[in-house]
C-alpha atoms as an extended CHARMM CRD file, in Angstrom:
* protein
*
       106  EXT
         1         1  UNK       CA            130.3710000000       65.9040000000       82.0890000000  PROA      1               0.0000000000
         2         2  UNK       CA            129.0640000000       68.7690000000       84.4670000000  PROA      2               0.0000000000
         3         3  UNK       CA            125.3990000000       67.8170000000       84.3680000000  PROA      3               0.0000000000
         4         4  UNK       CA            123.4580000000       66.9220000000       86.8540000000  PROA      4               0.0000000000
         5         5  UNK       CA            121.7750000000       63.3030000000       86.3210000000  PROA      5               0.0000000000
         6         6  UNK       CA            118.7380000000       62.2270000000       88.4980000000  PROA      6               0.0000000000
         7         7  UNK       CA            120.9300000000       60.4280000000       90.7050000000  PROA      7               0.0000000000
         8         8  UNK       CA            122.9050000000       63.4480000000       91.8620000000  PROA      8               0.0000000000
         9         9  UNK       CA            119.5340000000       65.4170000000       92.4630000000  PROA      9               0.0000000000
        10        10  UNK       CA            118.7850000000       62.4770000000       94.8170000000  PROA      10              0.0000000000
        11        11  UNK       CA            122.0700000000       62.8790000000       96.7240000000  PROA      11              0.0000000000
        12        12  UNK       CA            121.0620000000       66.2500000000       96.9350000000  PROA      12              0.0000000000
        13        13  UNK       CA            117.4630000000       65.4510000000       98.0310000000  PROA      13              0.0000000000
        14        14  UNK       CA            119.3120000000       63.4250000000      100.6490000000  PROA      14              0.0000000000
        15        15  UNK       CA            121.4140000000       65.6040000000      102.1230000000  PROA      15              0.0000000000
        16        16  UNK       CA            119.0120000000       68.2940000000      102.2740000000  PROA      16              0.0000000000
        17        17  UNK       CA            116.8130000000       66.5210000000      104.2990000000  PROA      17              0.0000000000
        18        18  UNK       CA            119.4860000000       65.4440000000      106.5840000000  PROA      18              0.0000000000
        19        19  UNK       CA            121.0930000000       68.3360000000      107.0920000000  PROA      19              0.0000000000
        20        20  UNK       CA            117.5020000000       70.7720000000      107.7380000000  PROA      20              0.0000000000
        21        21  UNK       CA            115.0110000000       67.8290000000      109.3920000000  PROA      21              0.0000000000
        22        22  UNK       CA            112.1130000000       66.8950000000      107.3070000000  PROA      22              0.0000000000
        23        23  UNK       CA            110.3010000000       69.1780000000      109.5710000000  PROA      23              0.0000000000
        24        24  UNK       CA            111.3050000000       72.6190000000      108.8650000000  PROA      24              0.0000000000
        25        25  UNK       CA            111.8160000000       71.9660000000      104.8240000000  PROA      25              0.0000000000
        26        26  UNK       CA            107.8860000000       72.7830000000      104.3120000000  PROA      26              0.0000000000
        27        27  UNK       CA            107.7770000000       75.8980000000      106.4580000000  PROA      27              0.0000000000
        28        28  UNK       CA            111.3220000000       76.9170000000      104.8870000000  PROA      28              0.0000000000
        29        29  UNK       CA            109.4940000000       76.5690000000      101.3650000000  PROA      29              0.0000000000
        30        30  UNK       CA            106.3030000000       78.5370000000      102.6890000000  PROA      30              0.0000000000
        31        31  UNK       CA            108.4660000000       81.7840000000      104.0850000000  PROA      31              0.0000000000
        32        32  UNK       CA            110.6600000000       81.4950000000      100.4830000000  PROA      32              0.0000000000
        33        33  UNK       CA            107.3280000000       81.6730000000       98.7110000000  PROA      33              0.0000000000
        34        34  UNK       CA            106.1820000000       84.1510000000      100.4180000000  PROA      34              0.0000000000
        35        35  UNK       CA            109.1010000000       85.9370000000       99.6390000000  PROA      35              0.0000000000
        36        36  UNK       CA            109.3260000000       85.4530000000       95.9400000000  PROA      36              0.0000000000
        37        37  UNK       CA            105.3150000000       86.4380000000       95.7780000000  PROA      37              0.0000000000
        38        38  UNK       CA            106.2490000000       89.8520000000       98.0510000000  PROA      38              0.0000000000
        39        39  UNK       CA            108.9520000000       90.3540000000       95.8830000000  PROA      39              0.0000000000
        40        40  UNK       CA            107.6920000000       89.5610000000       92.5190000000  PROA      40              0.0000000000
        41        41  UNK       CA            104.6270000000       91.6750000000       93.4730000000  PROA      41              0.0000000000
        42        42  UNK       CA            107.4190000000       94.7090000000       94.4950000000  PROA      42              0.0000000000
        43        43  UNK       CA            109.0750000000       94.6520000000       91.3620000000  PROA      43              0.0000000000
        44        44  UNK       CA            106.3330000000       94.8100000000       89.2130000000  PROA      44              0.0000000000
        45        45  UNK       CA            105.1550000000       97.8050000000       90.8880000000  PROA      45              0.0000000000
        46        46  UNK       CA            108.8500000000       99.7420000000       90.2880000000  PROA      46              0.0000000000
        47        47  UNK       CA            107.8940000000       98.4490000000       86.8540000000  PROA      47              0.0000000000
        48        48  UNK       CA            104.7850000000      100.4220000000       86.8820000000  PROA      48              0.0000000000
        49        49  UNK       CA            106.6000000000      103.0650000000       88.7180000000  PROA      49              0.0000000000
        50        50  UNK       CA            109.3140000000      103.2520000000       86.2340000000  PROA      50              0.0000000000
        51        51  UNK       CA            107.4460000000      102.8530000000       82.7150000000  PROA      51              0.0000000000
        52        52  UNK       CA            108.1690000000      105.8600000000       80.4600000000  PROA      52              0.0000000000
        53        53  UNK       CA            104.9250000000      108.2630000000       79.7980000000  PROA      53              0.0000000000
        54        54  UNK       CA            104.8530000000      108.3220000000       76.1110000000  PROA      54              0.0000000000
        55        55  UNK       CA            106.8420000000      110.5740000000       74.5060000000  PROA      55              0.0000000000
        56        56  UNK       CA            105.2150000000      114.0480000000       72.9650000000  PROA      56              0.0000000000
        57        57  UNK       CA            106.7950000000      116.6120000000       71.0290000000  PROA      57              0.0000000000
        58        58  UNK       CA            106.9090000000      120.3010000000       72.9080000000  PROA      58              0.0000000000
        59        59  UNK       CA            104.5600000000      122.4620000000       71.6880000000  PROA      59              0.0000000000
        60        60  UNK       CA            106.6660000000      125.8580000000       71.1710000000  PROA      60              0.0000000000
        61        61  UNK       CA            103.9740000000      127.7460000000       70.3480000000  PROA      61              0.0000000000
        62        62  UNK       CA            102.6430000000      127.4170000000       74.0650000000  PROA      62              0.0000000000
        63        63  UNK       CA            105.9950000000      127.0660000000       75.8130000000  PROA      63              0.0000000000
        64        64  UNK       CA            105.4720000000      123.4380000000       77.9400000000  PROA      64              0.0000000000
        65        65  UNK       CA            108.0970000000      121.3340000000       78.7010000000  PROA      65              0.0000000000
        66        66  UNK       CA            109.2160000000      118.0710000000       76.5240000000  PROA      66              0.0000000000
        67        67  UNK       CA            109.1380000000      114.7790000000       78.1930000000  PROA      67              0.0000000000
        68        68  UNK       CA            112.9000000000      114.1090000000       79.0880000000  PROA      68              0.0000000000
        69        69  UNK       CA            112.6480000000      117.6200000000       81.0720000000  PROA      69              0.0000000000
        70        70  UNK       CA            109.6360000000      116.2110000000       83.0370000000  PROA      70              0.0000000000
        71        71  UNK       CA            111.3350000000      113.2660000000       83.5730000000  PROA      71              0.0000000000
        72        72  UNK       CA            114.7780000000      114.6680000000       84.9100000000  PROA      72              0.0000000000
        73        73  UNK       CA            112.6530000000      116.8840000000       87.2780000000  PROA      73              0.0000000000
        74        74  UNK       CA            110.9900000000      113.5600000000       88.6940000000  PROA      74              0.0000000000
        75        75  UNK       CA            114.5110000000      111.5790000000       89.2890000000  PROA      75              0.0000000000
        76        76  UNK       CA            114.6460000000      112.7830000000       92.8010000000  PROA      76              0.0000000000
        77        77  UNK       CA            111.0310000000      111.6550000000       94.1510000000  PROA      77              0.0000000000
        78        78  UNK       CA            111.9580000000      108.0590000000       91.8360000000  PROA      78              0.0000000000
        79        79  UNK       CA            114.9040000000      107.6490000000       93.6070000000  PROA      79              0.0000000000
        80        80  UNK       CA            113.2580000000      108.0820000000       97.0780000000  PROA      80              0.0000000000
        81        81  UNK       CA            110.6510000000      105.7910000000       95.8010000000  PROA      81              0.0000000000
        82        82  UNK       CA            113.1070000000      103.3160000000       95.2520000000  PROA      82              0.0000000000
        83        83  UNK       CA            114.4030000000      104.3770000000       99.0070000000  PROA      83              0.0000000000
        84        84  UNK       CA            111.0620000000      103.7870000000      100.0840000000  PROA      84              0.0000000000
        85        85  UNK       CA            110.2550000000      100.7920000000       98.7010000000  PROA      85              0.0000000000
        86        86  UNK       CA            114.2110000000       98.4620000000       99.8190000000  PROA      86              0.0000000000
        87        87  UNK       CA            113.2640000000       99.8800000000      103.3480000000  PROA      87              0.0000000000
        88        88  UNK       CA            109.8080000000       97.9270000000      103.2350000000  PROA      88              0.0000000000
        89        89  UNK       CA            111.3460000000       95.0770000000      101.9000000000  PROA      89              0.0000000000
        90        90  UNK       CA            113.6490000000       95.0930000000      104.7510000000  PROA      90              0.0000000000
        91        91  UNK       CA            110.9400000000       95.4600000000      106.9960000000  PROA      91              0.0000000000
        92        92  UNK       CA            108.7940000000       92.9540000000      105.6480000000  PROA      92              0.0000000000
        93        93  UNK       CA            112.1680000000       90.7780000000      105.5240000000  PROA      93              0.0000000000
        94        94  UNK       CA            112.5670000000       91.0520000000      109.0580000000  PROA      94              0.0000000000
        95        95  UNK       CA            109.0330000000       90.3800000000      110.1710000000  PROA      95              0.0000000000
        96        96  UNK       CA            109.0610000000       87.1260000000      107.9750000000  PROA      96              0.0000000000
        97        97  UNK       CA            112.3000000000       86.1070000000      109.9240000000  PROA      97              0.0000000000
        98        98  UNK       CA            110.9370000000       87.0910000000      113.0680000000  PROA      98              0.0000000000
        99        99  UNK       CA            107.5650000000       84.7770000000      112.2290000000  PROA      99              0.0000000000
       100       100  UNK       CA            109.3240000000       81.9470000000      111.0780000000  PROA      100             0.0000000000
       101       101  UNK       CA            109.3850000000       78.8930000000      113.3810000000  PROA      101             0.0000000000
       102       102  UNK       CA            112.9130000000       78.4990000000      115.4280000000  PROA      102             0.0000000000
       103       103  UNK       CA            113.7670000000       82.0950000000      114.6280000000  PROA      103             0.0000000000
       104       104  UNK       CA            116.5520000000       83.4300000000      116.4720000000  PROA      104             0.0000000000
       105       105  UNK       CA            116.3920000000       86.3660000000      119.1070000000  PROA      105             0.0000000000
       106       106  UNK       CA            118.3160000000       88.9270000000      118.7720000000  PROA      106             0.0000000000
């Protein structure tokens, strides 16, 4: 009980395709992969971003800085990275809205 069986997916199917127009489902599903594919590609570059340099011990003879200190002194630019990067997403959000057939004008 709870699971889906292949007849409710076909009620679903159904409904879908009554409710959007047979039409618009394929350029729906070409602006959502987009999307996912801008998206995935985003995150794995905050991933890249946001991979720890490996770890050294400080050398006291010379007096540099550990790791964590370097780290802690590059929170701020991160975090305006990460400022940086939702206000593209927006943007590219927005234009993918804007260039989808039927869009709305504000």
């Amino acid at each position: 009980m709870g699971e889906f069986s292949p007849s409710h997916w076909l009620i679903v199917g159904i409904v879908v395709v009554l409710l959007f127009g047979s039409k618009r489902l394929p350029d729906a599903a070409r602006a959502l992969g987009r999307s996912m594919r801008i998206l995935k590609s985003e995150t794995q570059g905050l991933r890249d971003d946001t991979d720890p340099a490996p770890a050294t011990a400080p050398d006291t003879a010379t007096g540099t800085a550990s790791a964590p200190d370097a780290i802690q002194r590059a929170e701020p630019d991160t975090a305006q990275d990460k400022r940086d990067l939702a206000a593209r997403l927006r943007e590219e959000a927005a234009r993918i809205e804007s260039a989808a057939p039927g869009a709305k004008s504000a």
